[in-house]
N, C-alpha and C positions, 0 to 999 in steps of 0.2 A: 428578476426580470429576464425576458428571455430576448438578446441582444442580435443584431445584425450579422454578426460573426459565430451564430448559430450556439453558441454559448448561453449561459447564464452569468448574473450577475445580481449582487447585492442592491439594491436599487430599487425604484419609483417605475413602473411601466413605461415602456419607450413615447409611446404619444399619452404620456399623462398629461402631457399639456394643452390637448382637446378634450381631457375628460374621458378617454378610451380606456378600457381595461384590458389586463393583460391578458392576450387571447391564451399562452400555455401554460404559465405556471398554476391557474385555478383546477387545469383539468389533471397534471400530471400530480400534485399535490395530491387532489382527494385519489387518485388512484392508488397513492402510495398509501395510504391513509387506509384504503380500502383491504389492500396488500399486508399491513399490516395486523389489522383485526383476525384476518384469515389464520397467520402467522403466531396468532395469540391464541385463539383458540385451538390449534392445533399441536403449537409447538412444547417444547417439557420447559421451553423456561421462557421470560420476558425477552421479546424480539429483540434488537437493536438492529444501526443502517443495514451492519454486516449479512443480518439475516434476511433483511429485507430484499437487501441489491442483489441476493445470492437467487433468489425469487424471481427479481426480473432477469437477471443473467438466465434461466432457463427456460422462461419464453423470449427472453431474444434467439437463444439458441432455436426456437422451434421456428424462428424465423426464417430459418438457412432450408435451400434444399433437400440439403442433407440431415435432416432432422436426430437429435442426440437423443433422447429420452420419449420414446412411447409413453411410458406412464402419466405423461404430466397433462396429457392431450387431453382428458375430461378435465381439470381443472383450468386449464387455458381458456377452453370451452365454458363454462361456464362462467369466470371469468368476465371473457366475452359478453355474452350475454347483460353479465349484469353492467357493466360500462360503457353500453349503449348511450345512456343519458347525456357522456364526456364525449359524445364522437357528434351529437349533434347541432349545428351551427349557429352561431350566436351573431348577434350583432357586433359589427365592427370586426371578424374578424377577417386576416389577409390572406387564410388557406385555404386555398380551394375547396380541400376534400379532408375532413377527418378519419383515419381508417384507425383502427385496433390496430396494426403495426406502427403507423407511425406514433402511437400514445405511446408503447412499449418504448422502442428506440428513444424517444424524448426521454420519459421518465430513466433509464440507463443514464442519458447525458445530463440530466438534469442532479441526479443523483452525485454522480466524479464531481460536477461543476462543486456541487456546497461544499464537498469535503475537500476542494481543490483551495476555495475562497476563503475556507474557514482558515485552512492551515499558511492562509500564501500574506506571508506577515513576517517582518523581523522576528528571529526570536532574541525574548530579552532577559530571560531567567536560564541558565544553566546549568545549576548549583544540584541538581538531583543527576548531573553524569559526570560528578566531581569524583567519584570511584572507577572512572575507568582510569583517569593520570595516577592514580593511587597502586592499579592493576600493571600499567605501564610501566612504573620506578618499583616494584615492588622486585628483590631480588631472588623471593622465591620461585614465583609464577613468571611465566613470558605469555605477554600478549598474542594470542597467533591470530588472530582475526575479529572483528565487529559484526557483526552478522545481526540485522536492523529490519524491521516491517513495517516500520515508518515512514511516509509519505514527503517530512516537514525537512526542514534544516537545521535542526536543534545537535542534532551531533554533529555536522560538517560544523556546524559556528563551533561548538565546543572546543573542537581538534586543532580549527585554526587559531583560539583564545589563548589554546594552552602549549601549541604549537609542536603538537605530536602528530608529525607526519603519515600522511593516509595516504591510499588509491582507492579508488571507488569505478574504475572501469574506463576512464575518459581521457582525453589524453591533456599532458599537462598547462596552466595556461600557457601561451604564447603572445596575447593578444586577441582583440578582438570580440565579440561580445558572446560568443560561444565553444564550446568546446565538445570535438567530438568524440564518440564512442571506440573505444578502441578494444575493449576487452578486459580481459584475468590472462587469456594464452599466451601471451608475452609478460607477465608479470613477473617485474625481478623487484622484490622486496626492498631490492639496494637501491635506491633513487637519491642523485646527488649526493654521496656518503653519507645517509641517515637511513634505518631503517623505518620502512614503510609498511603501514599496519593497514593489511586487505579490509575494508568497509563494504560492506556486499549489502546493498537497499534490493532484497529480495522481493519486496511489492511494487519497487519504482519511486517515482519521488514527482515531487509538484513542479519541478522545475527540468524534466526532462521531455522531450520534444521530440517530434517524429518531423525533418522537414526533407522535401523532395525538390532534387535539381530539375527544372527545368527541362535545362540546357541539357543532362549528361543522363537524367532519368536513373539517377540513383537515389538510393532514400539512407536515410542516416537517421539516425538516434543522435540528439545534443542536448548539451546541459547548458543552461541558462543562466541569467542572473533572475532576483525572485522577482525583481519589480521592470525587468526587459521589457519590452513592446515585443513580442514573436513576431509580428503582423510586419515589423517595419526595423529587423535587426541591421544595424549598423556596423560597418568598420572603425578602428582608432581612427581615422580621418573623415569620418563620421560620412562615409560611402552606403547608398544602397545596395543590395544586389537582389535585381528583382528574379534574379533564377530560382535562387533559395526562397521556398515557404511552405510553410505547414502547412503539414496533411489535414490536420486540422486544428480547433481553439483549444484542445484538452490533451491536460497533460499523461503519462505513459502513467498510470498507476494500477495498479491491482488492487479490487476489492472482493466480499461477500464469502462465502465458506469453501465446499466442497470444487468451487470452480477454478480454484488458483492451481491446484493438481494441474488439471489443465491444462493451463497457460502454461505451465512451467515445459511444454510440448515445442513452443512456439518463440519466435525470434529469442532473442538477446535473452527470457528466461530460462533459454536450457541451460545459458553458460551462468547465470546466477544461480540455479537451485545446483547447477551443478558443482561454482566451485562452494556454494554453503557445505555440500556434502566432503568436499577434501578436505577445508578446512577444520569441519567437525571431529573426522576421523584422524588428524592430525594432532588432536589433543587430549588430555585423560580429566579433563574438569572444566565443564561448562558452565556457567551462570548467567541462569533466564531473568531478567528482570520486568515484571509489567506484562508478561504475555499470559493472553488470554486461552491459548491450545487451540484454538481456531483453526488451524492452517492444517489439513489431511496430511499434506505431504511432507510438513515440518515437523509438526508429529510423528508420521512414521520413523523420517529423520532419527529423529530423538530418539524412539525406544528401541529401534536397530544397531541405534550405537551403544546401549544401554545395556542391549543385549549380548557385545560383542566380547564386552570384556568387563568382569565382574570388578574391576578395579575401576573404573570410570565413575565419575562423581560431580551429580548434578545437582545445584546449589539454587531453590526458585525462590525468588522475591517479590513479594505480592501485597497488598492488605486484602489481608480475609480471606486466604490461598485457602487454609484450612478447613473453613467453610464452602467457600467456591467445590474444593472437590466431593463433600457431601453432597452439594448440590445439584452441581453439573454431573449429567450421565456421559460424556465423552470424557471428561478426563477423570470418571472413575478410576479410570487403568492408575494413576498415580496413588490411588492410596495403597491398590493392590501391591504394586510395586513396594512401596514403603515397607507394608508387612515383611514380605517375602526378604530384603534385603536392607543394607544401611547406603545404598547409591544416592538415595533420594534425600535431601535434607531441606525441609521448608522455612521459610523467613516472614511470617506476617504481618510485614510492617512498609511503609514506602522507602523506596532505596536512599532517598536523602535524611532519613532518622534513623539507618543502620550503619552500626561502627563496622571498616572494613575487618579490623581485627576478627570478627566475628565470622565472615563469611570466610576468610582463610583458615581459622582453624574447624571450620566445617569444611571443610576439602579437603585438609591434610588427614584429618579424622579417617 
C-alpha cells in the first residue's frame, strides 16, 4: 500500500475501509511486470529485482536534465507509449495528473520500499556467519576487514552475539536514538583497548538515514534502530526535536547492476568503495562468500587485485558456483582465470555446511 509518508508498506490499501482501491501499487506493479518481460526476452539470463531496478534506474536517469544515456531513448519511448493504459485515471483516485515520470519515480520507490520491508525484521538465525569468529581466533589468518553488500543486520547482530568488536562508519553509541556518520578518515582500529574489525556495508543498509536540520540546514547520514519511528526520533528523555527530519521515508541503500559504479561517485560512497579498495589491497587472501559478481566496480575490484600480485588467493563460496560460471557470461572471466592460474579456488556448497579447516588449507595452498 502506498502510505502518507509517500512510502510503501505491507498492508490493505489506506481507504480500504470505503472499499477504494489502491490508486499506485496496481499501476507500478504491472509496470514492473511489464519491465520485466522486456528483461526476459532480451536479457542472456532470468531477470531478477537487481536487473529490473537497474531498468528503472536508467529511465529515472533520463529523467534529469542532464540526460546519461542516449541509447536508451527509443526504448523509454516506446515504453512510453505502451503504458499509456497506467497513466489513465481511474476512479477514486487523489492525483491529479498521471504522467510517465511520475510512474517511473514511484515504481524506483516502490521497488527500495519492498526490499527495505522485506529485510526490516529481527534477525533470528545466524549460524551460517559462524566462520567469521572462527577467521577472527584463527592464529594463522588476521581479520583485516568485513566488506558486506548487504542491506540487513544479520552481521551487526552476529558481531554483537559474539562480541567481536566492529566500526561501520558511525560514531559510537552515546545515547539517544541515533547515531551519526562520521566516517573510515579517522579510523583507528584500537577502540577502547580491543581491536576493531573495519565493516564496510558497501550498498548501505535499511537502517541508515539521510536527516536534515532544520535549524542549521545541514544534512547528516544516521543509523537507526530497525524498529525506530524516523518520523518522530526521540531523546533518552524521551524529547522531540522537531529540527531533525528526514529527507525522506527510505532508507540509504544501493540497488540494480551497472549503476552502483556510479554511485560510488557520490556522498559517503566514495569513502566506502574507497576504503573497500585499501582494505582489499591490504591483504593477500580473500573470501567471497554468497556473492553473485554483480557489482562493475567490485568486480573490477577483485580482478585488479588479482592481477597485482600472483600470490593473492581468492577462496569463493557458493552453491552451484560451478555451474553459475558456465552459465553466467559476466563472470565467465572466473573460469578463465582458473585455467590460467591456481588464485582461484571454488567451494560449492553454502558456507554453514563447509568445514573451516577447508577453506584454510585452500588459501594456504
Amino acid at each position: 500500500m502506498h502510505h502518507t509518508d509517500a512510502t510503501y508498506y505491507f498492508g490493505k490499501p489506506r481507504f480500504d475501509g470505503l472499499g477504494w482501491p489502491d490508486e499506485y501499487v496496481p499501476r507500478v506493479s504491472e509496470l514492473a511486470k511489464r519491465l520485466y518481460c522486456i528483461s526476459k526476452a532480451y536479457g542472456q539470463h532470468k531477470p531478477n529485482y537487481e536487473d529490473i531496478y537497474y531498468l528503472v534506474w536508467q529511465l529515472y536517469a533520463e529523467l534529469s536534465p542532464s540526460k546519461t544515456n542516449p541509447a536508451i531513448l527509443p526504448f523509454k519511448t516506446e515504453l512510453e507509449k505502451s503504458a499509456q493504459d497506467l497513466l489513465e485515471k481511474r476512479p477514486y483516485d487523489n492525483t491529479t495528473e498521471w504522467r510517465f515520470s511520475y510512474l517511473i519515480c514511484e515504481l524506483k520507490n516502490y521497488m527500495e520500499c519492498v526490499v527495505w520491508r522485506l529485510l526490516a525484521k529481527p534477525t533470528e538465525n545466524t549460524s551460517h556467519l559462524e566462520f567469521i569468529s572462527k577467521i577472527h581466533t584463527c592464529n594463522v589468518f588476521k581479520l583485516g576487514g568485513i566488506l558486506t553488500l548487504n542491506h540487513d543486520r544479520a552481521l551487526e547482530t552476529f558481531m554483537k552475539q559474539w562480541r567481536i568488536p566492529f566500526f561501520n562508519g558511525f560514531a559510537p553509541e552515546v545515547g539517544g536514538p541515533s547515531r551519526e556518520w562520521i566516517g573510515f578518515r579517522s579510523f583507528d582500529s584500537k577502540g577502547e583497548g580491543e581491536d576493531r574489525i573495519p565493516l564496510v556495508k558497501l550498498h548501505g543498509s535499511i537502517v541508515w538515514f539521510h536527516f536534515k536540520n532544520t535549524d542549521k540546514g545541514s544534512l547528516k547520514l544516521r543509523e537507526v534502530g530497525l524498529c525506530d519511528d524516523i518520523w518522530n526520533l526521540r531523546d533518552d528523555e524521551g524529547r522531540l526535536n522537531p529540527a531533525d527530519q528526514p529527507v525522506d521515508g527510505t532508507p540509504e541503500i544501493l540497488m540494480g547492476r551497472a549503476n552502483k559504479l556510479q554511485s560510488y561517485n557520490f556522498g559517503h560512497y566514495i569513502e566506502l568503495y574507497s576504503v573497500c579498495q585499501k582494505i582489499l589491497y591490504g591483504t593477500d587472501a580473500l573470501i567471497v562468500v554468497g556473492y553473485g559478481f554483480g557489482d562493475t566496480g567490485v568486480d573490477a575490484t577483485i580482478r585488479s587485485w588479482l592481477d597485482e600480485d600472483e600470490s593473492h588467493r581468492l577462496v569463493i563460496v557458493a552453491p552451484r558456483i560451478e555451474e553459475q560460471i558456465e552459465e553466467m557470461l559476466r563472470i565467465r572471466w572466473i573460469k578463465r582465470r582458473i585455467a590460467k592460474n591456481a588464485q582461484i579456488q571454488l567451494i560449492s556448497e553454502c558456507i554453514q555446511d563447509v568445514d573451516f579447516a577447508e577453506i584454510k588449507d585452500l588459501l594456504l595452498a
